[in-house]
C-alpha positions as CSV (number, residue, x, y, z in Angstrom):
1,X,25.2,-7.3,12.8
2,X,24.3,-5.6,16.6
3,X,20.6,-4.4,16.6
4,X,19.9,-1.4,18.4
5,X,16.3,-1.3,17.5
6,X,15.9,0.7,14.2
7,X,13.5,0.5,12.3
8,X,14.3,1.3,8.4
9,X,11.7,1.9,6.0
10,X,12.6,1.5,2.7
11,X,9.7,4.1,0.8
12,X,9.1,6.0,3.7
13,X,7.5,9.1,1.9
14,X,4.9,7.3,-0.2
15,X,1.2,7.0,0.6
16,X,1.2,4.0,3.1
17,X,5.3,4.3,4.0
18,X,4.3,8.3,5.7
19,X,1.4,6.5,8.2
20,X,3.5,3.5,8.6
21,X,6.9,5.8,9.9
22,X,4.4,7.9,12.2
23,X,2.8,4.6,13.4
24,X,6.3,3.3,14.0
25,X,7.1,6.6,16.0
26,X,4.1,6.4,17.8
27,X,5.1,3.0,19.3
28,X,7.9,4.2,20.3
29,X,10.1,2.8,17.8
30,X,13.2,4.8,16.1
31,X,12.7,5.0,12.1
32,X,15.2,5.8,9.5
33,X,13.4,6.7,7.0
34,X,14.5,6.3,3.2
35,X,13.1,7.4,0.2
36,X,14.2,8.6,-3.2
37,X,11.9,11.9,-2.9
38,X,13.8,12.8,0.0
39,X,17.1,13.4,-1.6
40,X,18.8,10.8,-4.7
41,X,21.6,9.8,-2.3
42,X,18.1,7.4,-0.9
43,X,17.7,5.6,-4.2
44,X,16.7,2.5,-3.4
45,X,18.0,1.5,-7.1
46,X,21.6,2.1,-6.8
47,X,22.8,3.3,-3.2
48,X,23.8,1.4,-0.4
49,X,21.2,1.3,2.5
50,X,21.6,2.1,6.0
51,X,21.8,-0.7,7.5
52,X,24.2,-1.0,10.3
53,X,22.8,-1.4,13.4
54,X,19.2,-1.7,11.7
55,X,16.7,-4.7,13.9
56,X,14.0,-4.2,11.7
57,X,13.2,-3.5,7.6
58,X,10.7,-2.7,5.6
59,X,11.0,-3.3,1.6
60,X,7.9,-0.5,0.7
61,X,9.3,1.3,-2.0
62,X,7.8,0.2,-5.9
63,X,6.7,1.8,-8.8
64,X,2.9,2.0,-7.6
65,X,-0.1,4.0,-8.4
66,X,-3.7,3.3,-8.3
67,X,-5.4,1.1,-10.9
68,X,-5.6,4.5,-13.6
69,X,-2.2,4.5,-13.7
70,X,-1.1,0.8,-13.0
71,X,-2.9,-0.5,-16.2
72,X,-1.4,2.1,-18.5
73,X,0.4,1.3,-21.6
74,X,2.7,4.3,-22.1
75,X,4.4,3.4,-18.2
76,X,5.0,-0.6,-18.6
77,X,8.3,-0.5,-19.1
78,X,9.0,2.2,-16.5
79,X,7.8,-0.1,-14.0
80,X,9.6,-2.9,-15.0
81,X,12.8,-0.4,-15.3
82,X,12.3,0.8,-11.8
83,X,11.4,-2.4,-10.1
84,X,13.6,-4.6,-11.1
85,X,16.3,-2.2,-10.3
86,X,14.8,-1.8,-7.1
87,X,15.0,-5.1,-6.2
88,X,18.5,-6.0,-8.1
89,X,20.1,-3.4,-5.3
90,X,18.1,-4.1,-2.0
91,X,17.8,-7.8,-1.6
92,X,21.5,-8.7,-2.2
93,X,22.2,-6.1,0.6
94,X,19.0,-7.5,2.7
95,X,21.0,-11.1,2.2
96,X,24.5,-10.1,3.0
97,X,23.3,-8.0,6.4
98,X,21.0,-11.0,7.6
99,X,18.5,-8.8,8.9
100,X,15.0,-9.4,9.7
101,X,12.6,-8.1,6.5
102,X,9.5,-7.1,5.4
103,X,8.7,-7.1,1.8
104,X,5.1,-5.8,0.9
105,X,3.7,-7.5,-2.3
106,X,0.1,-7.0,-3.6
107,X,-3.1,-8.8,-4.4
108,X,-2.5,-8.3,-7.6
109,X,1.2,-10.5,-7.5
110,X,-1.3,-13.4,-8.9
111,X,-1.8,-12.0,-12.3
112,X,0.7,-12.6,-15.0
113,X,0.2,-10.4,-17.7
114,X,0.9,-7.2,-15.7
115,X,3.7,-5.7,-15.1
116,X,3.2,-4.5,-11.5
117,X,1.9,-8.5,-10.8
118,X,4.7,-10.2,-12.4
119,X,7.1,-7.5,-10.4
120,X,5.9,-8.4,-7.1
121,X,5.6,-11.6,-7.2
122,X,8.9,-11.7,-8.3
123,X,9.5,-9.9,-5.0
124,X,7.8,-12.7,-3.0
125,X,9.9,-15.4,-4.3
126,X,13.2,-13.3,-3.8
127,X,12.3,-12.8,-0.2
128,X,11.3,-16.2,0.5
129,X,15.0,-17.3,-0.7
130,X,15.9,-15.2,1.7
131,X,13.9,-16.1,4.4
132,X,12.1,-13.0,5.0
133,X,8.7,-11.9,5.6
134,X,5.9,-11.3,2.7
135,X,2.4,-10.0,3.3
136,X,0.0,-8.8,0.5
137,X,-2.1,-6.0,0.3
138,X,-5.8,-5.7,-1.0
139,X,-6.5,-1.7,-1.4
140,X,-5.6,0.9,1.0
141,X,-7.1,3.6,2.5
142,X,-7.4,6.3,4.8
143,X,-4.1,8.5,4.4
144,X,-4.6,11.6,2.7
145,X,-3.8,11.2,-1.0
146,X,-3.6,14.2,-3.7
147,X,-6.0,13.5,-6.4
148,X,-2.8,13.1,-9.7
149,X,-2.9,10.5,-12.1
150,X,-1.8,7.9,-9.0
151,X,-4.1,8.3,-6.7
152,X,-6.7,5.7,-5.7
153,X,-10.3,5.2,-6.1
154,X,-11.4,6.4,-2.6
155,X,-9.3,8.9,-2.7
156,X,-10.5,10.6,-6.0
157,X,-14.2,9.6,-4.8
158,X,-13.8,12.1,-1.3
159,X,-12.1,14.3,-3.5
160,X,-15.1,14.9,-6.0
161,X,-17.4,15.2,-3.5
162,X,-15.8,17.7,-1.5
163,X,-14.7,19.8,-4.7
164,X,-18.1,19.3,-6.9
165,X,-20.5,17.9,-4.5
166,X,-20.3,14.8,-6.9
167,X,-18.7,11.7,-7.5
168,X,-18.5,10.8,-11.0
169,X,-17.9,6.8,-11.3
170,X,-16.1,5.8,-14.3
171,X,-18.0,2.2,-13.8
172,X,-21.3,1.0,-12.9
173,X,-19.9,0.4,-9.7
174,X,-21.3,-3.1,-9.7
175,X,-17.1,-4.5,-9.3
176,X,-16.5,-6.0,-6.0
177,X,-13.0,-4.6,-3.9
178,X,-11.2,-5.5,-0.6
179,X,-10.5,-2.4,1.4
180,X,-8.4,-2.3,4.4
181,X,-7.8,1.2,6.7
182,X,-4.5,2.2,6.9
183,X,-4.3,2.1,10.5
184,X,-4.9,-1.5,10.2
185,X,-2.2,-1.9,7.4
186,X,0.3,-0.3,10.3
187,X,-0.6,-3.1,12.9
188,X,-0.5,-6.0,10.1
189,X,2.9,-4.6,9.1
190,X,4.0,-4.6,12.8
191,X,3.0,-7.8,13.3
192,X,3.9,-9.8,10.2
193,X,7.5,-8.9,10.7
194,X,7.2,-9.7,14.4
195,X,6.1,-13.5,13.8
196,X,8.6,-14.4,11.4
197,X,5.4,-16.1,9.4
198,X,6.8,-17.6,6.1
199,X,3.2,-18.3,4.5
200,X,2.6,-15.3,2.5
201,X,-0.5,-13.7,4.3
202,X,-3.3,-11.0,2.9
203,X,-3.5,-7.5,5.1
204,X,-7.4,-6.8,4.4
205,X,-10.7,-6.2,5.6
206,X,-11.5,-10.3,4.2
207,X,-14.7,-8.5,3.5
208,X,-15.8,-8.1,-0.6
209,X,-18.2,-4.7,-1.3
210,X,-19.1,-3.1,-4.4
211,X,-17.6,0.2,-5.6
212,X,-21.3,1.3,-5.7
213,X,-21.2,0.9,-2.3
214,X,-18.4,2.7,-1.1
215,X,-19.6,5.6,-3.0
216,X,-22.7,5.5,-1.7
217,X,-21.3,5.5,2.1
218,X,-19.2,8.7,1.0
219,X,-22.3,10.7,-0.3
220,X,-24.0,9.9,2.5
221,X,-21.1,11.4,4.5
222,X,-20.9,14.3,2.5
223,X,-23.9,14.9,0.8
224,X,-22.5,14.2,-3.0
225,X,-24.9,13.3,-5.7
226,X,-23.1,10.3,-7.4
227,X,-23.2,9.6,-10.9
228,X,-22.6,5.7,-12.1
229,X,-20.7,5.2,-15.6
230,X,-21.8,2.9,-18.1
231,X,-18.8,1.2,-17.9
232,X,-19.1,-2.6,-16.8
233,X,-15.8,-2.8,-14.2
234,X,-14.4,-6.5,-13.4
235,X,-13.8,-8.8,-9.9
236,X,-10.3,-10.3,-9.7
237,X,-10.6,-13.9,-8.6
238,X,-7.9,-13.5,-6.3
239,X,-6.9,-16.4,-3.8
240,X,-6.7,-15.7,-0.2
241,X,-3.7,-16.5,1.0
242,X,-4.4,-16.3,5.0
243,X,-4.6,-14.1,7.7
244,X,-1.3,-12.7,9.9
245,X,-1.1,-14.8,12.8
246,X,-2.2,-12.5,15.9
247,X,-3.7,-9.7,13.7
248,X,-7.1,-8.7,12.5
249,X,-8.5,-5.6,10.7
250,X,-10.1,-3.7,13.6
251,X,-12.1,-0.7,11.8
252,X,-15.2,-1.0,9.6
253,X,-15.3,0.4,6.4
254,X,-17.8,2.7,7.1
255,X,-15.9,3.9,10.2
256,X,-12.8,4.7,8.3
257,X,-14.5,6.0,5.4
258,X,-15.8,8.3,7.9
259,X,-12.7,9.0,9.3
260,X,-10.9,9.1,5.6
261,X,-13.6,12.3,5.0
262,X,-12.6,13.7,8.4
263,X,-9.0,13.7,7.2
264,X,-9.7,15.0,4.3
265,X,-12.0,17.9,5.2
266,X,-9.1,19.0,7.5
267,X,-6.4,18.7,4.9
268,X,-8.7,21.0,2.7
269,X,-9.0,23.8,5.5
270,X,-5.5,24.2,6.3
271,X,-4.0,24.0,2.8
């Protein structure tokens, strides 16, 4: 296949695939863009992709959602539906056009008894026969996320304190997390794919806080009153896996939490 140096990304319009098309752009690069929510003749589950004359490709799409909705009982099977059709469609097209790929996996591809685990590690193994590219990723943030059933725990913390001047925890907060900024997700992304590693490799800060904390940092930056549960949350005991070679998180949490507000305040204002 001749590369003209396009860029497809496979779950363009979800919450890390929109920053990572604009980072894309922003380097110059030419995106195609390919999502489901932009039209069904860009389901990933049963259409063929766009691949001719494609250099570069990003595997983003999944069945995702932040840990209120990931856990959930009633939406198991909808995520096993959905990815596994995903992936029955994409990677025997990835493996018939040769191209170079990305396929973003998870953290949580170590646990077994989860759907969204077993899925993507799945994913890791699939792309590995295929000699492609996998890179996990600990928890997102800094793109601007509606608070719905999907969204994420920093972005339903900025939400409450913007709205009600409080953040409500659902836990005691003591529970220890891995951020990492989404700008720095963009560059590990970028990177991954343009080293060819075959280790799989962690995009994240490498640095373990409590959710106390990062609730703490946004009241500080927004003057919320926060409110602990009673609820005892848990640590995964996660393995690290390594580190991109060439790449490492660049902003602090307490810069892009600040920066996450920012974003936020200016999403409010205009909306």
């Amino acid at each position: 296949m001749k590369s003209n140096g396009n860029h497809l990304v496979i779950g363009s319009e979800g919450f890390v695939g929109r920053s990572f098309c604009q980072y894309l752009r922003d380097q110059g690069k030419r995106v195609i863009p390919f999502d489901v929510k932009r039209g069904p003749e860009e389901d990933a589950r049963d259409v063929r992709l766009p691949l001719e004359g494609v250099s570069h490709v990003y595997f983003l799409a999944w069945e995702v959602g932040g840990a209120k909705y990931l856990y959930r009982n009633d939406v198991q099977f909808i995520q096993l539906d959905w990815n596994l059709q995903l992936m029955l469609n994409v990677m025997p097209q990835l493996r018939e056009a040769g191209v170079p790929f990305l396929f973003i996996s998870s953290q949580l591809a170590e646990e077994c008894d989860t759907v969204y685990g077993v899925t993507k590690r799945l994913g890791e193994v699939w792309t590995n026969l295929l000699d492609g590219v996998r890179v996990r990723l600990w928890n997102v943030y800094g793109a601007y996320e509606a608070s719905t059933d999907r969204s994420h725990v920093i972005a339903d913390f900025v939400h409450q304190a913007l709205e009600t001047g409080r953040i409500q925890m659902m836990t005691t907060g003591e529970e220890m997390r891995q951020f990492i900024y989404i700008e720095d997700v963009c560059r590990g992304f970028e990177r991954a794919l343009e080293t060819g590693e075959r280790r799989v490799c962690d995009v994240s800060s490498f640095e373990w806080v409590s959710i106390r904390q990062v609730a703490d940092v946004i009241a500080s930056l927004t003057g919320a009153e926060v409110i602990p549960g009673k609820k005892l949350g848990g640590t995964p005991i996660t393995p690290m896996k390594g580190r991109i070679p060439g790449w490492l998180p660049a902003v602090s949490l307490e810069e892009g939490l600040r920066r996450t507000v920012e974003g936020y305040r200016l999403q409010r204002s205009v909306s």
